[in-house]
PyMOL Python script that loads the backbone (N, CA, C, O; Angstrom):
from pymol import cmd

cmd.read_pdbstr("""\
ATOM      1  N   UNK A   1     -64.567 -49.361  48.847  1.00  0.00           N
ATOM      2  CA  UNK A   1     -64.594 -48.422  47.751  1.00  0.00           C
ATOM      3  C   UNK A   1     -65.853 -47.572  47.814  1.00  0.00           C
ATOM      4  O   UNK A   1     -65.889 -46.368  47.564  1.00  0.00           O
ATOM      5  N   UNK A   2     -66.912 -48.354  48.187  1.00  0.00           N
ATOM      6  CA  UNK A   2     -67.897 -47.479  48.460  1.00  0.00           C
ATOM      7  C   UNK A   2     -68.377 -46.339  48.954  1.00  0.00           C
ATOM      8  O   UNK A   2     -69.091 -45.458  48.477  1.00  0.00           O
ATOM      9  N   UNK A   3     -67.638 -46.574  50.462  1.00  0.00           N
ATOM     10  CA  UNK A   3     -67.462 -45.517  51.469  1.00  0.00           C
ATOM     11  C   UNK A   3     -66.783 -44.236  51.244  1.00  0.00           C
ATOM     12  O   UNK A   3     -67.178 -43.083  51.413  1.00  0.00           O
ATOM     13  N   UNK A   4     -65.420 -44.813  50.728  1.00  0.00           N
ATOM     14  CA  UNK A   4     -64.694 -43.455  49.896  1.00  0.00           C
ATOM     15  C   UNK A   4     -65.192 -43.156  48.862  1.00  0.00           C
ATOM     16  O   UNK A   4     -64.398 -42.326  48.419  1.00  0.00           O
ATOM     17  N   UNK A   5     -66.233 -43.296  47.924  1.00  0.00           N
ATOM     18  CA  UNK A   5     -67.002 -43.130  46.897  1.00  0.00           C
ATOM     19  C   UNK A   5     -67.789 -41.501  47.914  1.00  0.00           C
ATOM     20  O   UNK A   5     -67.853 -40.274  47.991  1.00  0.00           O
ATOM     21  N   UNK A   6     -68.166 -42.672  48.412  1.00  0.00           N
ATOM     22  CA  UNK A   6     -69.940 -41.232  49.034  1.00  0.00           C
ATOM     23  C   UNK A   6     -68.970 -40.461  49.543  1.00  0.00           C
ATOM     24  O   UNK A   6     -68.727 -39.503  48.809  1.00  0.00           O
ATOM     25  N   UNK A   7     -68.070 -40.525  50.895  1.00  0.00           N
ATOM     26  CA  UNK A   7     -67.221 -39.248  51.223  1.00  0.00           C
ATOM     27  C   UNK A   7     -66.649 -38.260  50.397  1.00  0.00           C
ATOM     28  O   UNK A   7     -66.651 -37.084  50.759  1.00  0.00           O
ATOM     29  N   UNK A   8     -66.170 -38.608  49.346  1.00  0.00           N
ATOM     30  CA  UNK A   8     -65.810 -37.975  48.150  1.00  0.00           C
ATOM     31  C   UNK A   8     -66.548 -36.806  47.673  1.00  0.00           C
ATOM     32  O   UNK A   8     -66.283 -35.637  47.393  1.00  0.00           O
ATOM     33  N   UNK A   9     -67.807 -37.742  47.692  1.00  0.00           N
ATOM     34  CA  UNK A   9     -68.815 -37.158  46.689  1.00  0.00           C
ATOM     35  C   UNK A   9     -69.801 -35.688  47.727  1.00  0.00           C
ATOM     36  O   UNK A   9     -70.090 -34.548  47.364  1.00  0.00           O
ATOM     37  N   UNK A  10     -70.022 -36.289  48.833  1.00  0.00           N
ATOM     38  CA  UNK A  10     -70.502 -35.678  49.650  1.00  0.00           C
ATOM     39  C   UNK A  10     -69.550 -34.230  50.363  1.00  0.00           C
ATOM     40  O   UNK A  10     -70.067 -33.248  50.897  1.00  0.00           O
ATOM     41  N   UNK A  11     -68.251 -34.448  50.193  1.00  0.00           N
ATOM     42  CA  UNK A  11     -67.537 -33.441  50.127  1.00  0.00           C
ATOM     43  C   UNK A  11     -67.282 -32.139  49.340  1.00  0.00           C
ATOM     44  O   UNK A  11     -66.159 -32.204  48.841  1.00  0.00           O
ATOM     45  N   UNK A  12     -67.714 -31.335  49.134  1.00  0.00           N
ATOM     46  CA  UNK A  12     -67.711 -30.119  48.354  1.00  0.00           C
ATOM     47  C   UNK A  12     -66.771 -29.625  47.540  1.00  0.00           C
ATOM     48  O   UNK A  12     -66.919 -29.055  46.459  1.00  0.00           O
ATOM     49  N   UNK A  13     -65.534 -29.951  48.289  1.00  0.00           N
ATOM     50  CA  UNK A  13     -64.202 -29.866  48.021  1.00  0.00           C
ATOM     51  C   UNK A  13     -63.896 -30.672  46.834  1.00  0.00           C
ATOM     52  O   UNK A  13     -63.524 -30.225  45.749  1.00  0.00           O
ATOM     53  N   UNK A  14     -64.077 -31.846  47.128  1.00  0.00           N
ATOM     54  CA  UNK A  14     -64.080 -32.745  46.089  1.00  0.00           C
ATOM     55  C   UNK A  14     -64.989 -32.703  44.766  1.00  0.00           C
ATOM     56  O   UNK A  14     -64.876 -32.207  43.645  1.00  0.00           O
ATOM     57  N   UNK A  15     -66.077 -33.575  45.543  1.00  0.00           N
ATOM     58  CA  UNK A  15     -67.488 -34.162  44.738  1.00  0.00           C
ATOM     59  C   UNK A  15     -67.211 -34.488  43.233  1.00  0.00           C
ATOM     60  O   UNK A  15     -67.831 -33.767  42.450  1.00  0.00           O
ATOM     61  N   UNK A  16     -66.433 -35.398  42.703  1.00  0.00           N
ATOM     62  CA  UNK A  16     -66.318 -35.919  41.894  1.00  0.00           C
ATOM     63  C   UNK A  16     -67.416 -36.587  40.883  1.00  0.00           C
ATOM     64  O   UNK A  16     -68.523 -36.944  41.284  1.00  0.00           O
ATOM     65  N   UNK A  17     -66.941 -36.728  39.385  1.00  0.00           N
ATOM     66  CA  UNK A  17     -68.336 -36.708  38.636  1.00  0.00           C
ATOM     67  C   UNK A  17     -68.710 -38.346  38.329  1.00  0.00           C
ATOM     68  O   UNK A  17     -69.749 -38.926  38.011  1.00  0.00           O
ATOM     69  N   UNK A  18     -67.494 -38.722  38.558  1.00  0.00           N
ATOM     70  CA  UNK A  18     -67.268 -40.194  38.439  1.00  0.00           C
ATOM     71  C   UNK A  18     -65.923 -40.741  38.896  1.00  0.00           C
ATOM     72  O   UNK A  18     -64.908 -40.053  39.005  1.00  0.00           O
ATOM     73  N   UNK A  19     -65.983 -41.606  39.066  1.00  0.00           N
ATOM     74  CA  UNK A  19     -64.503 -42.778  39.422  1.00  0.00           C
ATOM     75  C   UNK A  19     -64.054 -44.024  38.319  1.00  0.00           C
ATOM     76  O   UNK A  19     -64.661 -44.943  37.768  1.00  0.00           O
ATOM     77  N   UNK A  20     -62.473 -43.458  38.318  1.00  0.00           N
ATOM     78  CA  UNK A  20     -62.337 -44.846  37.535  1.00  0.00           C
ATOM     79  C   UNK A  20     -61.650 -45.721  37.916  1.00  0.00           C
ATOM     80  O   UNK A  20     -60.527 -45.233  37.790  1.00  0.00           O
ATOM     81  N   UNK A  21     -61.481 -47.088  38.458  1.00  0.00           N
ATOM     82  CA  UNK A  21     -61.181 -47.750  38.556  1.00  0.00           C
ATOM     83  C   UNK A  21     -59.923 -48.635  38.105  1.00  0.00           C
ATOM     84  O   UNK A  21     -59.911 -48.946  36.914  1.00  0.00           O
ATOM     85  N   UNK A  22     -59.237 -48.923  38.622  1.00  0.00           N
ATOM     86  CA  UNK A  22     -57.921 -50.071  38.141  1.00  0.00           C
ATOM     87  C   UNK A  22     -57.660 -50.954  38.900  1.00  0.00           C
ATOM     88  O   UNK A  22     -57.618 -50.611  40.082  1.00  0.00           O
ATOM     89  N   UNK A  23     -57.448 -52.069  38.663  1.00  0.00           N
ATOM     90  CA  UNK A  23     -56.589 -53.855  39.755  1.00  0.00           C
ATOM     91  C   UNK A  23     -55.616 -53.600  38.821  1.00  0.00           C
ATOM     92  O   UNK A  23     -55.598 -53.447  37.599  1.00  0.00           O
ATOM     93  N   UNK A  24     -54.673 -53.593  39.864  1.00  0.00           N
ATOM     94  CA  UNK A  24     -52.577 -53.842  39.605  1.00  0.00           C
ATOM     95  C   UNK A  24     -52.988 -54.717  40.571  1.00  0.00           C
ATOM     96  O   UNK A  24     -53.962 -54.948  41.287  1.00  0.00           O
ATOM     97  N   UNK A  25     -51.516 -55.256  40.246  1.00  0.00           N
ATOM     98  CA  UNK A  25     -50.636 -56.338  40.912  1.00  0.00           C
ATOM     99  C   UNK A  25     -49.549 -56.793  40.489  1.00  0.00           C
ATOM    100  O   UNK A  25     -49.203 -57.925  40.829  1.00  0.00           O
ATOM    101  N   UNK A  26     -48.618 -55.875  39.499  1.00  0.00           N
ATOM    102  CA  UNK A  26     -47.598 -56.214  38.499  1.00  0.00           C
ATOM    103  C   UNK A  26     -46.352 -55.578  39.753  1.00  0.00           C
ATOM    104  O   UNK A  26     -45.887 -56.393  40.550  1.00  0.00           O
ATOM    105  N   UNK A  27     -46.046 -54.562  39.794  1.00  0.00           N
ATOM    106  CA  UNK A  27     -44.931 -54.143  40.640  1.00  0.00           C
ATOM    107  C   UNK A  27     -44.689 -55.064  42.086  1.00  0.00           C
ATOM    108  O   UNK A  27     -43.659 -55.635  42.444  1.00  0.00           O
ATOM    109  N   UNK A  28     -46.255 -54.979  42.896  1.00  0.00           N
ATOM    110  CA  UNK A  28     -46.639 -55.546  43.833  1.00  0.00           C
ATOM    111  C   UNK A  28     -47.280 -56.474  43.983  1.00  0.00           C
ATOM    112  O   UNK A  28     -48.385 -56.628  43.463  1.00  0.00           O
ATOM    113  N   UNK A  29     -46.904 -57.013  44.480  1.00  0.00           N
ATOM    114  CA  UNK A  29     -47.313 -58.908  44.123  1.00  0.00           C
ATOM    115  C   UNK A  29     -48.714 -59.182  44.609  1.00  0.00           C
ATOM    116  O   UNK A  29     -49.000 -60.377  44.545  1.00  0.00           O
ATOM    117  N   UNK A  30     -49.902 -58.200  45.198  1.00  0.00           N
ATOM    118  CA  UNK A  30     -51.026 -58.464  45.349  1.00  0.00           C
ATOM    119  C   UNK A  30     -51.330 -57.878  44.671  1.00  0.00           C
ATOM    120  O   UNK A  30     -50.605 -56.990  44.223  1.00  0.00           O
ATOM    121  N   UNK A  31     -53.060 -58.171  44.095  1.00  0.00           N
ATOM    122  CA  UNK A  31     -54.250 -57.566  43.708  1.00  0.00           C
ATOM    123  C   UNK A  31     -54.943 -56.356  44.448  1.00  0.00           C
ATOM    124  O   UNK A  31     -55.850 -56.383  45.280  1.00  0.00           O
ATOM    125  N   UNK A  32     -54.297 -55.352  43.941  1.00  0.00           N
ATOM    126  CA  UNK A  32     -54.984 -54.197  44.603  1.00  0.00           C
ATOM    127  C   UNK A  32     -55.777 -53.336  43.604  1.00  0.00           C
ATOM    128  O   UNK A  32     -55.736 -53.559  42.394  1.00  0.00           O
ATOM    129  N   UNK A  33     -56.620 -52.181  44.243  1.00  0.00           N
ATOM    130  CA  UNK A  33     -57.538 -51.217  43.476  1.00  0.00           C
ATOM    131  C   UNK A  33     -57.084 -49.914  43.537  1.00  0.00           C
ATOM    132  O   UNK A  33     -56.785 -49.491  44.653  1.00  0.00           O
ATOM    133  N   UNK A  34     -56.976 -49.238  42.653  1.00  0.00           N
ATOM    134  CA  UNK A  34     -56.904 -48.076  42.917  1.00  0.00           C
ATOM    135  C   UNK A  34     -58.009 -46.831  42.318  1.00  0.00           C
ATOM    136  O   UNK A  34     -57.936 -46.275  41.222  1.00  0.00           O
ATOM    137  N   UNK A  35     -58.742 -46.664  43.094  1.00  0.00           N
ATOM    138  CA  UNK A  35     -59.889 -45.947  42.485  1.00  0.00           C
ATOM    139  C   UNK A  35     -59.570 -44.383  42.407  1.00  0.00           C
ATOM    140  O   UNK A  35     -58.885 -43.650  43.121  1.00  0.00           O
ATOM    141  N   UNK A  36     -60.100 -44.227  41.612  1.00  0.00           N
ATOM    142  CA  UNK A  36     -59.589 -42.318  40.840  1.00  0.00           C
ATOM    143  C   UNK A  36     -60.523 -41.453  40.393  1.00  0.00           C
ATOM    144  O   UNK A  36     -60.969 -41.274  39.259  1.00  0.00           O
ATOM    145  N   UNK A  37     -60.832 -40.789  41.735  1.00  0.00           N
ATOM    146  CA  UNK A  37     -61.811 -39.199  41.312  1.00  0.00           C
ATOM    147  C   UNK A  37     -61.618 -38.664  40.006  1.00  0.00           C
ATOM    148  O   UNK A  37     -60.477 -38.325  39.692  1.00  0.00           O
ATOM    149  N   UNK A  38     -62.440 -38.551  39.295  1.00  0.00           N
ATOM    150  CA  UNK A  38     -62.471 -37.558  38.084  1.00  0.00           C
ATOM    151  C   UNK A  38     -62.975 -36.063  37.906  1.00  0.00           C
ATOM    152  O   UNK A  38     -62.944 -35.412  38.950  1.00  0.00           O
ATOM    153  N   UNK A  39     -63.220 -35.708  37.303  1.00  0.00           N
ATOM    154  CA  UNK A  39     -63.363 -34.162  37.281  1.00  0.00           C
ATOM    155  C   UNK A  39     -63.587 -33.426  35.855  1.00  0.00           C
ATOM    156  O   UNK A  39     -62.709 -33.613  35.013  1.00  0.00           O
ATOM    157  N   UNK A  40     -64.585 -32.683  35.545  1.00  0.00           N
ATOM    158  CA  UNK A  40     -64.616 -31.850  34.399  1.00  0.00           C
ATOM    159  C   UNK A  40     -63.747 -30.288  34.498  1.00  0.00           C
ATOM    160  O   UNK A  40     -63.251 -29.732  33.519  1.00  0.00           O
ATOM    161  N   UNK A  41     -63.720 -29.915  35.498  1.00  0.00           N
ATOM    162  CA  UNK A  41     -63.427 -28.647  36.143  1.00  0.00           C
ATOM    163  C   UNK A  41     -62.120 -28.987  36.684  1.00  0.00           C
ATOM    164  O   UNK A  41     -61.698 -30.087  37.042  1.00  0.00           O
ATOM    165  N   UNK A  42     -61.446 -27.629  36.679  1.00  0.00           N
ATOM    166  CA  UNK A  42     -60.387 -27.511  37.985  1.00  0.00           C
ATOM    167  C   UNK A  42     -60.819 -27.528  39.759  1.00  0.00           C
ATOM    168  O   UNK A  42     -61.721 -27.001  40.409  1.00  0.00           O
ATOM    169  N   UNK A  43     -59.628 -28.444  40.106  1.00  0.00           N
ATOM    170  CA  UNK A  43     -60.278 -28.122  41.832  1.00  0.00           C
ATOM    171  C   UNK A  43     -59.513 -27.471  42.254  1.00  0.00           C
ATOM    172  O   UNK A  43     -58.361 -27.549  41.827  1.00  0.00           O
ATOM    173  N   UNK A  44     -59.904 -26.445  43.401  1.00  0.00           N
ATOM    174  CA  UNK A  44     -58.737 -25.750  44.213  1.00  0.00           C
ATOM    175  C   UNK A  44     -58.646 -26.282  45.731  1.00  0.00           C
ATOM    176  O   UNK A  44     -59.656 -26.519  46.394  1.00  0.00           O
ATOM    177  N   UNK A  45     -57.488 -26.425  46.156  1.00  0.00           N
ATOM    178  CA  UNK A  45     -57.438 -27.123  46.991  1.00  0.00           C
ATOM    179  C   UNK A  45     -56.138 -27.101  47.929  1.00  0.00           C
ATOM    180  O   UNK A  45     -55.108 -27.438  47.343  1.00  0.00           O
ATOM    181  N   UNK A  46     -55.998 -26.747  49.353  1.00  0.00           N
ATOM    182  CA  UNK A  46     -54.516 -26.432  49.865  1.00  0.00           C
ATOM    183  C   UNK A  46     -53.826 -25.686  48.711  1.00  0.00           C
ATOM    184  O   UNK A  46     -53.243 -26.351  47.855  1.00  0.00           O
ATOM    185  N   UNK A  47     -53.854 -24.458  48.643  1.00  0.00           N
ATOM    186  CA  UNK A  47     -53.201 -23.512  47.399  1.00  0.00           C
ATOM    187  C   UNK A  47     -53.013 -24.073  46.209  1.00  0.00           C
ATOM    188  O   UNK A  47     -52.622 -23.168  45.472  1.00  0.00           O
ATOM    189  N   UNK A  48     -53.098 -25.363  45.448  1.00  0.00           N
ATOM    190  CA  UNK A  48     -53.011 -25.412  44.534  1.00  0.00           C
ATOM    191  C   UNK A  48     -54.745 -26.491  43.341  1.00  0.00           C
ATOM    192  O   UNK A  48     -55.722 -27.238  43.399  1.00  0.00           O
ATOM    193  N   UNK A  49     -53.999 -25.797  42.634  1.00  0.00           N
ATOM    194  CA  UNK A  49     -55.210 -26.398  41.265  1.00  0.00           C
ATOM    195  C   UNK A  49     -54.692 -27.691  40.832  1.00  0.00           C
ATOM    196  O   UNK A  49     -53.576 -27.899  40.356  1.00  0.00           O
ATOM    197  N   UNK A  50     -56.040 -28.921  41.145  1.00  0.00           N
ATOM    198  CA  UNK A  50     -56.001 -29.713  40.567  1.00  0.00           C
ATOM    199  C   UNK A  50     -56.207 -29.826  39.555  1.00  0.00           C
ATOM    200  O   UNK A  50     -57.109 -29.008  39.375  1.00  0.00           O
ATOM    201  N   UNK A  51     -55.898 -30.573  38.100  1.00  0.00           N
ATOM    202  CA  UNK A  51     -56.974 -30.470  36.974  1.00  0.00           C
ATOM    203  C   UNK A  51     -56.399 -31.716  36.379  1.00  0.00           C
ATOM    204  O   UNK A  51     -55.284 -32.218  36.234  1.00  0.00           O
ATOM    205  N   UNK A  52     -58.385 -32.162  35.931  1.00  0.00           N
ATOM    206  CA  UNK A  52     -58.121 -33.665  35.385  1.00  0.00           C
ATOM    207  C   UNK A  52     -57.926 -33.234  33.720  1.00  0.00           C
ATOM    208  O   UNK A  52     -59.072 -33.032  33.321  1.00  0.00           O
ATOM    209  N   UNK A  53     -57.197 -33.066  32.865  1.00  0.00           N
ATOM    210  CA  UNK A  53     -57.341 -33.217  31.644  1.00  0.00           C
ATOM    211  C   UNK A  53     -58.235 -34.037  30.655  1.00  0.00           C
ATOM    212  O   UNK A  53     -58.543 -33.656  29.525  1.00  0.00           O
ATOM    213  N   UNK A  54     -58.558 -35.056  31.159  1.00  0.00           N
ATOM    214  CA  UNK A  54     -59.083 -35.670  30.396  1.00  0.00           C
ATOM    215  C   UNK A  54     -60.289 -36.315  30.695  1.00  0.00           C
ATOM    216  O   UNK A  54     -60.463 -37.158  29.815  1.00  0.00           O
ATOM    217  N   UNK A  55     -61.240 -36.334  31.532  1.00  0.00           N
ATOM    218  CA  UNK A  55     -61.610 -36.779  32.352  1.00  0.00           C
ATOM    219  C   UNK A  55     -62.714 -38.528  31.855  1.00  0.00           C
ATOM    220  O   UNK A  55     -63.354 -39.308  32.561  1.00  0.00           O
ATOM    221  N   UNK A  56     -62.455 -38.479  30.435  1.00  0.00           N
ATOM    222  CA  UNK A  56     -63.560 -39.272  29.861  1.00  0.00           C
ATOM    223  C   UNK A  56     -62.306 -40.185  29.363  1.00  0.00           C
ATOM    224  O   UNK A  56     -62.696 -40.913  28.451  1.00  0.00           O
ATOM    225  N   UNK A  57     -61.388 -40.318  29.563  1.00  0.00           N
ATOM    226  CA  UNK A  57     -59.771 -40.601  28.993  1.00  0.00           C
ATOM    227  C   UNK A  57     -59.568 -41.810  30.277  1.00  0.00           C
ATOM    228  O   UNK A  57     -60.003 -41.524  31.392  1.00  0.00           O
ATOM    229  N   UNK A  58     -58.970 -42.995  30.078  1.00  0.00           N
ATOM    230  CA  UNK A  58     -57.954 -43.446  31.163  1.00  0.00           C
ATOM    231  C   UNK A  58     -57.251 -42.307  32.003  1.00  0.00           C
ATOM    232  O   UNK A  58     -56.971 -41.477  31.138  1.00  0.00           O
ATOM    233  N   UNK A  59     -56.780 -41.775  33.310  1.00  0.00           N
ATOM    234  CA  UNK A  59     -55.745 -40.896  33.529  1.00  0.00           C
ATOM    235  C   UNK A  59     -54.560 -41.583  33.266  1.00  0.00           C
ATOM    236  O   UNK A  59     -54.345 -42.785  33.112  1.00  0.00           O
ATOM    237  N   UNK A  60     -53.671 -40.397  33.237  1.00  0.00           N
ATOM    238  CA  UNK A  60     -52.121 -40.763  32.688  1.00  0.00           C
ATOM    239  C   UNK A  60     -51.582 -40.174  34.077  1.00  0.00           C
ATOM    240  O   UNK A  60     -51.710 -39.042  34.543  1.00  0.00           O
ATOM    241  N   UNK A  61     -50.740 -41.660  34.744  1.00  0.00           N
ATOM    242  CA  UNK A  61     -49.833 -41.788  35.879  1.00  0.00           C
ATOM    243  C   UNK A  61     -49.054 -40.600  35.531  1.00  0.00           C
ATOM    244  O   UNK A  61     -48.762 -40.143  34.426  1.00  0.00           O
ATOM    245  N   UNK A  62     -48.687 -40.062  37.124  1.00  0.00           N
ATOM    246  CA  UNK A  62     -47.483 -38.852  36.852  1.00  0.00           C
ATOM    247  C   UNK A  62     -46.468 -39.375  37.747  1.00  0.00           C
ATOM    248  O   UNK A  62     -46.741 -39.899  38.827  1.00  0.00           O
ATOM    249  N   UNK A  63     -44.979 -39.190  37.167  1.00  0.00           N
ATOM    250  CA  UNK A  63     -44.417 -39.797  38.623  1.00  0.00           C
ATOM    251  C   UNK A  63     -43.642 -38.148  39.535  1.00  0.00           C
ATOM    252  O   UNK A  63     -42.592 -37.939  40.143  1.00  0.00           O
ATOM    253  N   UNK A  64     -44.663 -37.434  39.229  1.00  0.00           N
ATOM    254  CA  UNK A  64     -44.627 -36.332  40.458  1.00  0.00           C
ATOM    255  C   UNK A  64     -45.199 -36.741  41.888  1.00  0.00           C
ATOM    256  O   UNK A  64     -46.277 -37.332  41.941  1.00  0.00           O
ATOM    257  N   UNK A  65     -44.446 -36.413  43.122  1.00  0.00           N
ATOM    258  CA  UNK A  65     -44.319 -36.798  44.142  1.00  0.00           C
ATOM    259  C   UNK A  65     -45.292 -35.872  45.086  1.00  0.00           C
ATOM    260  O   UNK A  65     -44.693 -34.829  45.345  1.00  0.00           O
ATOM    261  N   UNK A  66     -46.357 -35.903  45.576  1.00  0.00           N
ATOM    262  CA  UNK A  66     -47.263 -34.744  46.325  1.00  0.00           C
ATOM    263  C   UNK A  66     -46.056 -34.473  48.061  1.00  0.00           C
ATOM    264  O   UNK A  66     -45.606 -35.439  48.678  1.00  0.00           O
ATOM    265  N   UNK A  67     -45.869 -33.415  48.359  1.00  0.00           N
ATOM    266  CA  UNK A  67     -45.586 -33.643  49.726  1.00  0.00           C
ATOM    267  C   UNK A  67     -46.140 -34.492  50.740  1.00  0.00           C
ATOM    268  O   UNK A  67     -47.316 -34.770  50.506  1.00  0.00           O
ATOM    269  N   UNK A  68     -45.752 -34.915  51.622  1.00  0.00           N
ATOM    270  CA  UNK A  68     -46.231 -35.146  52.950  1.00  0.00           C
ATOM    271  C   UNK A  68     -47.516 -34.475  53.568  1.00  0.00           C
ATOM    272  O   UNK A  68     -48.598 -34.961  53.899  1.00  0.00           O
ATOM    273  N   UNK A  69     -47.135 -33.485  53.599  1.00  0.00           N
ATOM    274  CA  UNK A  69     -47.980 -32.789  53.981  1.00  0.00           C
ATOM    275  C   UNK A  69     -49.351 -32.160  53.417  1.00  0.00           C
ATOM    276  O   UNK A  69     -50.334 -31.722  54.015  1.00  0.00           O
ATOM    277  N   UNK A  70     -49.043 -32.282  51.988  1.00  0.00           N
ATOM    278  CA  UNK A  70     -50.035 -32.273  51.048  1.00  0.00           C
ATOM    279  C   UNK A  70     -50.681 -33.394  51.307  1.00  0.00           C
ATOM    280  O   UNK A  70     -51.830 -33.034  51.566  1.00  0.00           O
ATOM    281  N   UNK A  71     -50.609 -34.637  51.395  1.00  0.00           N
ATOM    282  CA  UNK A  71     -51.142 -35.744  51.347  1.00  0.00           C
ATOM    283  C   UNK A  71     -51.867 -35.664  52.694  1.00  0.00           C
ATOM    284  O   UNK A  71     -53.021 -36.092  52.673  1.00  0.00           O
ATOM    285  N   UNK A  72     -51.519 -35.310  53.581  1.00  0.00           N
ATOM    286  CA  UNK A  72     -51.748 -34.965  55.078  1.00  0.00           C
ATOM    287  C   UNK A  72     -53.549 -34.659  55.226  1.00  0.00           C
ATOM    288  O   UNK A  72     -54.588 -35.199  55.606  1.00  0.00           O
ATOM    289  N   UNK A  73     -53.091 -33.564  54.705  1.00  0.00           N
ATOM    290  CA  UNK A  73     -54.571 -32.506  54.182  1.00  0.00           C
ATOM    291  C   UNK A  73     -55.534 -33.133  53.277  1.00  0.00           C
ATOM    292  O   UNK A  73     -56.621 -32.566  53.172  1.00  0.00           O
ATOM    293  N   UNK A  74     -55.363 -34.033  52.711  1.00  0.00           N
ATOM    294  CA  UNK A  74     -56.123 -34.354  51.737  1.00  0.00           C
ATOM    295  C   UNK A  74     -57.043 -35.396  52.819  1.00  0.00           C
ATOM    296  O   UNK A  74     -58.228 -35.540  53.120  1.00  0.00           O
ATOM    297  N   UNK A  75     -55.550 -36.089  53.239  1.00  0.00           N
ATOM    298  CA  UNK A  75     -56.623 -37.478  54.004  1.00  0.00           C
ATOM    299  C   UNK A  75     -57.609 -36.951  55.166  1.00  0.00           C
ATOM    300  O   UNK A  75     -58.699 -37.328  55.597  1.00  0.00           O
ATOM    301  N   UNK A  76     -56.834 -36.039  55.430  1.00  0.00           N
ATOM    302  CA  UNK A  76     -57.858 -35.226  56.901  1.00  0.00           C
ATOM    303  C   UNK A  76     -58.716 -34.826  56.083  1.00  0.00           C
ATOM    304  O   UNK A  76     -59.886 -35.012  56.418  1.00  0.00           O
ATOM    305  N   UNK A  77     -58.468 -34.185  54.819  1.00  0.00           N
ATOM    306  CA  UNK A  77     -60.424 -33.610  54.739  1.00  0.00           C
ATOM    307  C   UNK A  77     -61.275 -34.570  54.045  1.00  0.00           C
ATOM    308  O   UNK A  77     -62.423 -34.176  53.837  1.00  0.00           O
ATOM    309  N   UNK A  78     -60.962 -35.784  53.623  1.00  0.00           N
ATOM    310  CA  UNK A  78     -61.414 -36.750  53.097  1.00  0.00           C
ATOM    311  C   UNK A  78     -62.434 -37.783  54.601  1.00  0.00           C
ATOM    312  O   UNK A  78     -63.549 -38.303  54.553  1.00  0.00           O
ATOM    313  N   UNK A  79     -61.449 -37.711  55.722  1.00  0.00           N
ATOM    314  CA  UNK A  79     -61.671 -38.444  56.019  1.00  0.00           C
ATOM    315  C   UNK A  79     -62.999 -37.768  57.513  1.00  0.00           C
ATOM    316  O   UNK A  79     -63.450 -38.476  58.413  1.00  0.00           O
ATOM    317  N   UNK A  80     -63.224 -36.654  57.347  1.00  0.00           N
ATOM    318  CA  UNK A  80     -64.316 -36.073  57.731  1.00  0.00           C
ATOM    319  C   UNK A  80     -65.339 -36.225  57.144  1.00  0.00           C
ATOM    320  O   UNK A  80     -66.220 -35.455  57.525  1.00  0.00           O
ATOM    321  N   UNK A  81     -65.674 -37.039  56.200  1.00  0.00           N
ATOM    322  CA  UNK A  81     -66.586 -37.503  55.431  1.00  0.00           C
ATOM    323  C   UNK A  81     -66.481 -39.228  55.883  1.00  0.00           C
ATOM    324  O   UNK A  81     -67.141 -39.865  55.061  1.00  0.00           O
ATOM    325  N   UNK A  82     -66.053 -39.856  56.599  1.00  0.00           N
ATOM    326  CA  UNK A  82     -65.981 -41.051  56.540  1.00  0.00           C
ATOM    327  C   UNK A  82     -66.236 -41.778  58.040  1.00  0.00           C
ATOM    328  O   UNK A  82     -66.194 -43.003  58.148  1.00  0.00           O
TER     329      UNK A  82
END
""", "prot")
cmd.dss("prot")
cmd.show_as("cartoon", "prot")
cmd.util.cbc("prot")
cmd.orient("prot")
């Protein structure tokens, strides 16, 4: 978590103001984390605007689906930081 913490942060694109944190294991039968960039601002990013609404809030799950390829881009520029 760490590592993707600083890449994040160290990324421009990103640079998130904080992370919030969750352990599930209800759907999926292990203990996993899912850590979640936050944001005061909109991000722009592969043509479209991210925006955290709430950012001092729990986020609220969307069950909108990102492309493939959207996801693609994200991990590649994420992972130039890593």
């Amino acid at each position: 978590m760490q590592e993707i913490e600083l890449a994040l942060i160290q990324n421009k694109t990103f640079n998130p103001i904080r992370f919030t944190y969750w352990q599930m294991g209800n759907k999926v039968h292990h203990l996993h984390i899912h850590g979640i960039p936050r944001y005061n601002c909109p991000k722009k990013f592969f043509h479209k605007i991210w925006l955290d609404k709430n950012p001092n809030q729990p986020p609220i799950w969307s069950n909108k689906i990102e492309s493939s390829q959207t996801i693609k881009v994200i991990r590649d520029e994420i992972k130039k930081f890593l």
